[in-house]
Structures are given as C-alpha cells and as structure tokens.
N, C-alpha and C positions, 0 to 999 in steps of 0.2 A: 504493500500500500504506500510506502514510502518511497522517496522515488532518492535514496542510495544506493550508485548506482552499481549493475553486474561487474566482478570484476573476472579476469581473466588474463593469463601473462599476457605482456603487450608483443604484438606482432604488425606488421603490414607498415601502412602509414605513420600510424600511433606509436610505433615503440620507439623505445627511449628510453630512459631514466629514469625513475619513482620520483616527485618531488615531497620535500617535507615543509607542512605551512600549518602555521599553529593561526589561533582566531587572536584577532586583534583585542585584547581589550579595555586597551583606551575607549575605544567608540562604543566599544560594547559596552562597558563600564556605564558611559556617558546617554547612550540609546537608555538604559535602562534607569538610570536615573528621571529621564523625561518620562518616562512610562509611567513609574511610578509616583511622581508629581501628576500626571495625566489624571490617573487612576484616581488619587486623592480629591483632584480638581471635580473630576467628573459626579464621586462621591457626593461632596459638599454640596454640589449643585440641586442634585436629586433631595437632600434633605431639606434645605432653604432658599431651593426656588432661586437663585442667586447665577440671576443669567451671565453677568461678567465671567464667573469661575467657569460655566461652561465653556466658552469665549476661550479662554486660557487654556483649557484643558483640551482642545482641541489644537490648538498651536502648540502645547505641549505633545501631544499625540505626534504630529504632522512631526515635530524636530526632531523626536525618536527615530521616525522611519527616515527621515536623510541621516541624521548619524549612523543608522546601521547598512545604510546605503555606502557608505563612504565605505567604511567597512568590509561590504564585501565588493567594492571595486578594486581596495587593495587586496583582497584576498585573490580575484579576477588576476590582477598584473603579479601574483607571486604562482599561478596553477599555469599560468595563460586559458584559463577557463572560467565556469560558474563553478566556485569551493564549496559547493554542497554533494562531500561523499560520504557522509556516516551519519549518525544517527545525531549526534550533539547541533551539525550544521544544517540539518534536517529542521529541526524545531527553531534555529534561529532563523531558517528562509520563509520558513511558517510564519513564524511572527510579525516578521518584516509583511509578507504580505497580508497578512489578517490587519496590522495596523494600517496599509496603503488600502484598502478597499471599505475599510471601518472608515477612513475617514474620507472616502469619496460618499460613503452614506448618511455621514452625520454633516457634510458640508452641503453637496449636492442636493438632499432630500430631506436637510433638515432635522435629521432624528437623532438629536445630540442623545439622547436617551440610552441610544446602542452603545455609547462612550462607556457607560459604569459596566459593561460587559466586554468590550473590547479590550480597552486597555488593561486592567486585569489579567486579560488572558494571556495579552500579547507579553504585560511583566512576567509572569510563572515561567512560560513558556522560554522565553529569552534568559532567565534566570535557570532553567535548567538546563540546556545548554552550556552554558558558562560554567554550572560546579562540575559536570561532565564531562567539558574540556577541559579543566582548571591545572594544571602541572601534566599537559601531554602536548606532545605534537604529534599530527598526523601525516600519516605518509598517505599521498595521493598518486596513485598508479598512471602511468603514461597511456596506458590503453583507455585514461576516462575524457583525455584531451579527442573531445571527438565531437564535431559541429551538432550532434543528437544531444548531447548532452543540456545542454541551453533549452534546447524546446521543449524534451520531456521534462526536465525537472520541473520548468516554469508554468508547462502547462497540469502538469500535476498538484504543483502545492498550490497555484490559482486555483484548480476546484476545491481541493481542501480548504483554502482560506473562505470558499463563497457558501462551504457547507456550515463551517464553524461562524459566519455570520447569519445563517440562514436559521443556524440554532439558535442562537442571540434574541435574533428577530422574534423567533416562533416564545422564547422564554419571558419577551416581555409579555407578548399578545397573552398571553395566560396568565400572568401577572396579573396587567392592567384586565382583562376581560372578569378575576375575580375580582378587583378593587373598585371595579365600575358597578359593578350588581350589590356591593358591600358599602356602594357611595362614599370608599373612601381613597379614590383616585389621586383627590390634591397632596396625600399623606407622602407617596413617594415621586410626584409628576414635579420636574418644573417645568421652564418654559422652554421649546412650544410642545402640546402635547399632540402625538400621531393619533389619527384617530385607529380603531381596531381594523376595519377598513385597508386602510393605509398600509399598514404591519401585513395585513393577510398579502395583500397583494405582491410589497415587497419581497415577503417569504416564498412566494411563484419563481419571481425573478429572479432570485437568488439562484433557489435551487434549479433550475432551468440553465441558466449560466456556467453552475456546476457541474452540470450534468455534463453540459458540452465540453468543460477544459476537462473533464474524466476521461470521456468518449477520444479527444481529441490524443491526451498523451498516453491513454492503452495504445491508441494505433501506431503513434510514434515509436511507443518502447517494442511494439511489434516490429517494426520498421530496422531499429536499433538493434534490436536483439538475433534478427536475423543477419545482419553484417558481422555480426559477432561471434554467435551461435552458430548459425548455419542453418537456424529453424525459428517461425516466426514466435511460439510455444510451446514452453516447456511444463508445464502445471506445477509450477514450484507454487510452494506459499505465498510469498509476492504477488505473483500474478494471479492465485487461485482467488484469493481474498481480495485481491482489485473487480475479479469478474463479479464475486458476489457482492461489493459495495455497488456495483454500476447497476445492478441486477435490481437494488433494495430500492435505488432511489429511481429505477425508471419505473419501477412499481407504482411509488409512492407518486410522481408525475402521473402516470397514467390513469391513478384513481382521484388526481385533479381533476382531470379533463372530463374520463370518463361516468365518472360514478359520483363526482360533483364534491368529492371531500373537500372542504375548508375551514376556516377558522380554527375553533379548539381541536377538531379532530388532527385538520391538517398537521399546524402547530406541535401536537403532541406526539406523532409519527416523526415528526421531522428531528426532534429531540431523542426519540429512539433512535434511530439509524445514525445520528451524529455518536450515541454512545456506542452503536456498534464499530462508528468507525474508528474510532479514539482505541477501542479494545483491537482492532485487529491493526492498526498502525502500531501502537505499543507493543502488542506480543507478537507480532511478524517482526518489526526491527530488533526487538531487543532476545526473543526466544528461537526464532525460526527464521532470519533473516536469507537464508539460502543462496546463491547466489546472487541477490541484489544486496546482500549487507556488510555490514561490518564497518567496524575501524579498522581504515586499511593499514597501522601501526601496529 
C-alpha cells in the first residue's frame, strides 16, 4: 500500500552505486514546529470562535508544507531522485501532502474547520518519521533512480493524502450532524460554519479524486514493475492489499451513485475503509513489506 519502492540489484540503465542520504532535520525540525503551532492555532479557534487564530493557523499550516518542501528538494539533489524509499520517508511525503491538499480545502472552500484535523495529523505523522529516522542513515539503491519513481510514489500518496482528508471531512459531518440535532453546534463551530451539505458533497470529491490517483499509480507500479520484474504482477502483499483498498473504495463510490448512500451512512463507511487503510499501510510496510519494502540500510 505504500508506495516504498521494489528493490532489486541495480542493472541496465540504473546501476551504479547505492547512495546514502539521511532526512534533513533542520526543516524537518522546523516543518514541525509550524505544525504544531498550526494545530494549537486551529484548536483555539474551534473553542473561541476567534477567527484571526484560524487566519494564523492556516499560514502556519501553509509554512510547514514549504519547509518540508525544501527538505525534500534537498533530499531530491542528494538521491538525484524523489527520497521516498522506506517507511520513515513514507509518512513524511504523506504529511507533506495531506498538509498541501488540507490546505487547498481550508483556503479554497473555506472549511478552516478541516484544520483541527489536518494539522494534527500531518504533526504525529511527521513526528514519526523523524524518531524513526533519528540516529540512521539510509542507503538508497541505484536501481530506484528510475523516471517511474516520481509518478508512482506521487500519484500514490496523493490518493492517500485525499483518503485521509476524505476521513476528516466525513469525521466532522458526524460530529456536527450530532451537534446540530443536540442544538449545540456553536459549542465546537467557529467561523464560517460548512453547512452538512457542503461536507457530504466535499467527501464525493475527495474520495473520487482518490480513487483516481489509486487507479492511476497501481497502473504505473504495473508499468514499473514490469521493466523491473519482467511481469506486470506479482500478488505480493503490497500489491495484494493495494487491489483490495481500490476494491473497498470503488464499492463505497459505486453505492454513491448507485444505491444513493450519503451523508451519515456515507460519512461512516468512509471512516471505515480509511481505518482499513491505515491497518494494511502499517502492517504491509512494517510486517510484510515484500518486495516493495524496507530500509534499504
């Protein structure tokens, strides 16, 4: 489910050298600091209404994700590649883009709300990473310098990023949808408040969105994996549990459309399969990573 990538001795074009590149973290240090001001900001806002701090907490958000940008551009000029091959660089490209699409939702459509969820996540997430990496360097294999690499990782952890907002989304709708029936919405809303509406619909899009960058980087890793392999599939756990995450959520699409599920139902499915994905991302990378895993150290 991860998208750390197949290794293999280097041959062909790609061989070369192993390089060794440890995570920056000054930026990381510093991404995470923003996050975690974010997070606090966002907090505040929700309790007292106190539109400035959201304000803040969003440009705090925003400077996180160019500090870890920076980050992994020098990580980029130390691989000559995207430095996402194991499991620690794995969850910081996560973060990075769960923060860059968090805040194309809380700027673009207004729903600063998604903040006290986002940034949160994007801190944990970035924070472990880092104790993970903390006293190793990683050796990055020359068979991963490979123009594929860019596309599947990016279009992989962009669905993941639009699933784990799509959860967010779905986590407030059932929030606010009991706080609205309980007449006590103003208790955790401040301003502006999305209406349920709003939420359901976004949670479509999302997940729609993700569907596609799923769909898009299974076909690449097939694409990849056959210059590599020699065959487009192999049913390793990586890929087995990629089939059944695409499987869960074109379900879950297809009983939008077809059978008309929305709002809480929707919502509440949607938060299911984000936990199944979370379990087969963690126990694939970390138990059963097959040949897509590992520290290559």
């Amino acid at each position: 489910m991860t998208c750390e990538m197949p290794y293999r001795p280097a041959m062909g074009p790609f061989a070369g050298t192993a390089k060794i590149v440890a995570m920056d973290l000054f930026w990381v240090l510093l991404a995470l600091s923003c996050y975690f001001a974010s997070a606090a900001a966002f907090a505040t806002e929700r309790a007292d209404g106190a539109d400035r701090n959201g304000k803040e907490a969003a440009i705090l958000l925003g400077a996180g994700a160019l500090l870890q940008m920076i980050e992994f551009t020098s990580g980029a000029l130390q691989t000559g590649n995207l430095p996402v091959t194991n499991f620690a660089q794995s969850l910081s490209f996560l973060a990075w883009l769960t923060a860059l699409v968090g805040l194309v939702l809380i700027v673009r459509f207004r729903m600063r709300v998604i903040g006290t969820f986002v940034a949160p996540i994007v801190f944990f997430a970035l924070g472990a990473a880092v104790l993970i990496t903390k006293g190793r360097r990683l050796t990055v294999p020359a068979t991963l310098r490979s123009a594929w690499l860019p596309v599947h990782v990016t279009l992989a952890f962009l669905g993941y990023a639009l699933f784990v907002l799509a959860a967010g989304v779905s986590l407030v709708y059932l929030v606010y949808e009991r706080r609205l029936k309980a007449k006590r919405l103003t208790l955790i809303d401040g301003p502006p408040a999305p209406s349920l509406e709003k939420l359901d619909r976004v949670n479509y899009h999302l997940l729609g969105w993700g569907f596609l960058m799923l769909t898009l980087a299974i076909v690449s890793g097939a694409i990849w994996a056959d210059t590599i392999w020699g065959h487009f599939w192999s049913w390793e756990p990586q890929e087995s549990w990629s089939l059944v995450i695409w499987l869960l959520y074109a379900a879950l699409l297809e009983s939008r459309l077809t059978i008309g599920w929305r709002g809480r139902r929707a919502a509440a499915l949607t938060i299911v399969l984000f936990s199944v994905l979370v379990s087969s991302f963690l126990g694939v990378s970390l138990v059963t990573p097959g040949k897509h895993g590992g520290s290559f150290g």
